[in-house]
C-alpha positions in Angstrom: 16.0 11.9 -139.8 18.9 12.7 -141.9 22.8 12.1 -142.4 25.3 13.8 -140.5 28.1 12.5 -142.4 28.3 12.5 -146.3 24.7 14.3 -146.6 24.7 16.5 -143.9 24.6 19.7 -145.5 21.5 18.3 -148.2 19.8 16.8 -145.3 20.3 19.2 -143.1 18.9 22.1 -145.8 15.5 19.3 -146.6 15.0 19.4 -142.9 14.7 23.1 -142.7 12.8 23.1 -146.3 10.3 20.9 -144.7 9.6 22.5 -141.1 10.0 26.3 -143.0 7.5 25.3 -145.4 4.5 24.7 -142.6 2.1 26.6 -140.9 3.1 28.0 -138.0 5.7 29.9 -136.3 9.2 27.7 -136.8 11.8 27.9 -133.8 15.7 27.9 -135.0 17.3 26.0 -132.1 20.8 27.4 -132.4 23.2 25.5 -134.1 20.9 23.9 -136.7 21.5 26.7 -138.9 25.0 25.6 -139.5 24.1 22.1 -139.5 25.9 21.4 -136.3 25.9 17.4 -135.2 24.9 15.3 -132.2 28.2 14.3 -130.0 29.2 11.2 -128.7 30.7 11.6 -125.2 31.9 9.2 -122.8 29.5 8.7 -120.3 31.3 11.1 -117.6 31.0 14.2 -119.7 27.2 14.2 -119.9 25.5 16.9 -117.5 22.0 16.4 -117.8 20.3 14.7 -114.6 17.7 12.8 -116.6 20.6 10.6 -118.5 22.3 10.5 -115.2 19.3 9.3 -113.7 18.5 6.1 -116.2 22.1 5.2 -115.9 21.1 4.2 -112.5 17.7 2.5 -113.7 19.1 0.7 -116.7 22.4 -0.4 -114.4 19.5 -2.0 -112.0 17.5 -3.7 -114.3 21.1 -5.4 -116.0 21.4 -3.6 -118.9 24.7 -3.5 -120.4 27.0 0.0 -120.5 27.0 -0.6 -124.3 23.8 -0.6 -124.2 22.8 1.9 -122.0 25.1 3.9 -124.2 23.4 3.0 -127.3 20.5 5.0 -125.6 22.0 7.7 -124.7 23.3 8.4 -128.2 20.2 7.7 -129.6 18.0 9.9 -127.0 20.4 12.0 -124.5 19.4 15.6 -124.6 22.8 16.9 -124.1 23.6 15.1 -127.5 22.5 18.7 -129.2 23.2 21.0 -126.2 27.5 21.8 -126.9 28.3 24.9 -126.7 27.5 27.3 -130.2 30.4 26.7 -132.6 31.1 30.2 -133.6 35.0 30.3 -134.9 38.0 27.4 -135.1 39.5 28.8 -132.2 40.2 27.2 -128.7 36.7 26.1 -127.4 34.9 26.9 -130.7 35.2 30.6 -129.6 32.3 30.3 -127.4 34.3 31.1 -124.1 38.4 32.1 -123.1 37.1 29.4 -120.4 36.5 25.6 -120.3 32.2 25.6 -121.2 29.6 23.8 -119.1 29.9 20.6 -121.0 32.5 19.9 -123.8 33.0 21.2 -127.1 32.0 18.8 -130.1 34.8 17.7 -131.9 33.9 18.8 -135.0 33.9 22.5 -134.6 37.1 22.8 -136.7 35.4 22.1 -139.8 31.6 23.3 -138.4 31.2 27.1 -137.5 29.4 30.3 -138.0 32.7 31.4 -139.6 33.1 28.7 -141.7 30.0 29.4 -143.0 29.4 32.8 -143.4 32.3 32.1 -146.3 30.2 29.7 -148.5 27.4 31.0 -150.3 26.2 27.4 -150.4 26.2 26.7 -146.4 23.4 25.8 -144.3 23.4 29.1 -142.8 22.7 31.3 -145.5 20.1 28.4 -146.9 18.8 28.9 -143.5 18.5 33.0 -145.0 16.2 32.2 -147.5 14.0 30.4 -146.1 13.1 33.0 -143.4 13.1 35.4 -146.8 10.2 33.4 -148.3 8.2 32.9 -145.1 8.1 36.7 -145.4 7.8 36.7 -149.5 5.0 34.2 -150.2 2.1 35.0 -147.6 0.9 31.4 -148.7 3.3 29.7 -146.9 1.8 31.2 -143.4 -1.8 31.4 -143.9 -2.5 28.5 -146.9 -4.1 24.9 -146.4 -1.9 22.2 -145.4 -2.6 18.6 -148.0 -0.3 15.9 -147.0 0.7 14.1 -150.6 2.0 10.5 -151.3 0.8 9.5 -147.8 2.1 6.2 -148.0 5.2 6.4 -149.4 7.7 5.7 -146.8 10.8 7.4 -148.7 8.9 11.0 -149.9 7.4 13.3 -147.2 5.6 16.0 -149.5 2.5 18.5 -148.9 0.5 21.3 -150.7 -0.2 25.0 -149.2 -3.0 26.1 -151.3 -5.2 29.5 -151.3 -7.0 31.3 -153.4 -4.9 32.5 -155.5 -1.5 30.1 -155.1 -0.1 26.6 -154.6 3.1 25.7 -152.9 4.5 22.3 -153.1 6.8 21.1 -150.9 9.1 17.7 -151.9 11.4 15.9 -149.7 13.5 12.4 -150.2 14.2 11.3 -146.6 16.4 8.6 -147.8 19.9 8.3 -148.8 19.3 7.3 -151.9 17.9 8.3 -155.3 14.5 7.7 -155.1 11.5 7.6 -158.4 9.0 10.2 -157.7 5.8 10.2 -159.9 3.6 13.3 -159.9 1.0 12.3 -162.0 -1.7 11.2 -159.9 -0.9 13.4 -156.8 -0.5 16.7 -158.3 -1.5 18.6 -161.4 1.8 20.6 -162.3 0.8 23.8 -163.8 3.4 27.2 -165.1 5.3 27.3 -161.8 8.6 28.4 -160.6 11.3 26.5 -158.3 11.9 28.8 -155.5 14.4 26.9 -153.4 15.9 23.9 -154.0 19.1 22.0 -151.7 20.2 20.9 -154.9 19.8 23.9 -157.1 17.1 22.3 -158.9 15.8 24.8 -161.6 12.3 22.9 -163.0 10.7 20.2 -162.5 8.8 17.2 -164.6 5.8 14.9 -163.7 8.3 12.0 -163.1 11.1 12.4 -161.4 14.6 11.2 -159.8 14.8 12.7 -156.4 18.6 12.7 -155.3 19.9 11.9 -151.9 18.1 13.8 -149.1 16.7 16.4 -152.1 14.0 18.8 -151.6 12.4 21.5 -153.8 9.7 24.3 -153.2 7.6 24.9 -156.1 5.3 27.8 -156.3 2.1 28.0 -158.9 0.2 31.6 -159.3 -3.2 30.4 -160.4 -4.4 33.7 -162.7 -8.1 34.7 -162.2 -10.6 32.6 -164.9 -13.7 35.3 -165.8 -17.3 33.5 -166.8 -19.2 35.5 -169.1 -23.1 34.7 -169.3 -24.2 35.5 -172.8 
């Protein structure tokens, strides 16, 4: 769904834009926040019973170890369940002990302390969102309207009510993609109110970058009839 290499802070940030943006109550699953990765293990550190389990299947049927391993990066549930990456220190500074099931590599660079010192991390993107679930009431209680519902690079959607829009834009792609507004949505006096790129405004065409995704809120103002 995204790229946990040279994009994985953008992609990370328009994963969270797009899941925040919904109906519903959203579940952090820790780690996410900070944009912590899948591991790649060998095969004798993985705990859980059900990988375990196919191991044996696959093995019977005459699949190949690359293969099977192939599937187990691609699927295995203890992919996303290392310990929390909180500091740089021995064992990411989850335990003084050797953990469950090992550390991912990558905890030097990835942590809660790493990014509690960039204003631009994950984490604190993470903050905002959770600030305008609570600011915009729309964004709990609106209609849902999928848009471009056939365009395979742009996942976007409207939250309406009475009173409000919120559009929601996201390029699942890694790579600059044309977006045209014109026939989907009638862009009115809005606002940008999150953006993974720091996107201020927005026109009726535009060039999506990498993994981009925006929020843009409209306040429709009252029209009064007057029968003469």
């Amino acid at each position: 769904m995204g790229n946990d290499k040279e994009y994985r802070k953008e992609s990370a940030k328009m994963l969270g834009m797009v899941l925040h943006g919904m109906h519903g109550t959203p579940y952090i699953y820790q780690g996410e926040e900070l944009g912590m990765t899948n591991v790649k293990f060998p095969l004798e550190k993985y705990k859980d019973v059900e990988t375990i389990n196919m191991v044996k299947e696959k093995q019977e049927a005459g699949w190949s170890m690359e293969k099977i391993m192939q599937g187990i990066y691609a699927k295995g549930r203890d992919n996303a369940r290392t310990p929390f990456q909180w500091s740089d220190s021995e064992y990411a500074g989850f335990s003084d002990h050797e953990p469950w099931i090992g550390v991912n590599p990558n905890y030097r660079e990835i942590n809660a302390e790493e990014s509690l010192k960039d204003e631009k991390s994950i984490f604190y993107f993470y903050k905002q969102l959770i600030r305008l679930r609570k600011e915009y009431e729309i964004i709990s209680t609106g209609d849902f309207q999928l848009v471009f519902e056939t365009n395979e690079k742009i996942f976007a959607y409207k939250r309406e009510d009475e009173e409000s829009m919120l559009i929601v834009v996201a390029n699942f792609t890694g790579e600059e993609v044309i977006c045209d507004f014109r026939d989907e949505i009638e862009w009115k006096d809005g606002k940008v109110i999150l953006s993974n790129y720091d996107r201020t405004d927005v026109d009726v065409i535009e060039n999506l970058k990498p993994y981009e995704s925006f929020m843009y809120y409209i306040f429709c103002t009252s029209i009064y009839f007057y029968v003469m």
